[in-house]
C-alpha positions, 0 to 999 in steps of 0.5 A: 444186094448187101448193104456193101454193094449199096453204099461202099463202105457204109459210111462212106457219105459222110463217115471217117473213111475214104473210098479205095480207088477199087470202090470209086471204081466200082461205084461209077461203074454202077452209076454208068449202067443206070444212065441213058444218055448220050455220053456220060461222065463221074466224078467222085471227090472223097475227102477227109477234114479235121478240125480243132477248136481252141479256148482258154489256150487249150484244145476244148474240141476236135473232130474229123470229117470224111464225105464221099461226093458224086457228079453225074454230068451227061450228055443228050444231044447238044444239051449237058447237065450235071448233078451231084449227091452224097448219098450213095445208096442204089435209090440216091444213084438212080435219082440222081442220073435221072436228075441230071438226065431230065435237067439236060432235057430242059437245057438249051442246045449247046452250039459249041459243045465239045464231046466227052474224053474217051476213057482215060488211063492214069498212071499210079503216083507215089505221092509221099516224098520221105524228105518231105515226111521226115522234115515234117515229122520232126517239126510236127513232133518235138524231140529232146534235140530240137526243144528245150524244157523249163520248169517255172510257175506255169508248169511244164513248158517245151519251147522249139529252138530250132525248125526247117521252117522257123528262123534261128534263135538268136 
């Protein structure tokens, strides 16, 4: 097996970039194969944050984060439990499912547990509005026309005149 199939993207876990939709596929169904249980369900959340740090009035650091998360919830009987892991190596997996599989053993039987969903079909969604993005875009970017410039003892100062989302100047 390469070290693609054993953790999608490498660095997926806790790197810079985000799972496809084709390797969250990819990856739940090689944690489906590994379960026993009754019924068993995955989430994966693959995110990215970013952060910046200011000091004296400036940007003294910045940085940005992806992490790829997996909760393996299963069902034995009338008992569920789940658990959840970032590391997404075939040993992780398998620790993992096996977790949750022996924290369902121990859970007490659940009278009113309801069963899992069948499998589920989700329709693609263009989530980008243009509207959205070009409003954004300008406020995000200044542009000669929408600030100003002045020149005076502190240097170089560009000011906004106008925003969609700032009141105008008066």
């Amino acid at each position: 097996m390469s070290a693609a199939q054993a953790t999608p993207r490498a660095s997926a876990g806790s790197g810079t970039t985000l799972l496809t939709a084709d390797e969250a596929r990819a990856l739940a169904d090689r944690v489906l194969k590994l379960s026993t249980a009754d019924a068993t369900r995955v989430t994966i959340a693959s995110t990215r944050s970013g952060n910046t740090r200011f000091a004296d009035a400036s940007i003294s650091t910045s940085g940005q984060r992806a992490n790829t998360s997996m909760t393996v919830t299963v069902t034995v009987g009338r008992r569920r439990a789940q658990a959840t892991t970032n590391v997404l190596d075939d040993a992780a997996l398998k620790r993992t499912v096996d977790l949750a599989l022996r924290l369902a053993r121990l859970a007490p039987e659940d009278p009113e547990l309801m069963p899992e969903l069948g499998a589920q079909t989700y329709a693609n969604i263009e989530a980008l509005v243009m509207p959205t993005r070009t409003a954004v875009a300008s406020f995000s970017r200044p542009s000669a026309s929408n600030c100003s410039t002045t020149t005076g003892r502190v240097g170089r100062v560009r000011s906004r005149t106008s925003s969609p989302w700032l009141p105008a100047a008066t």
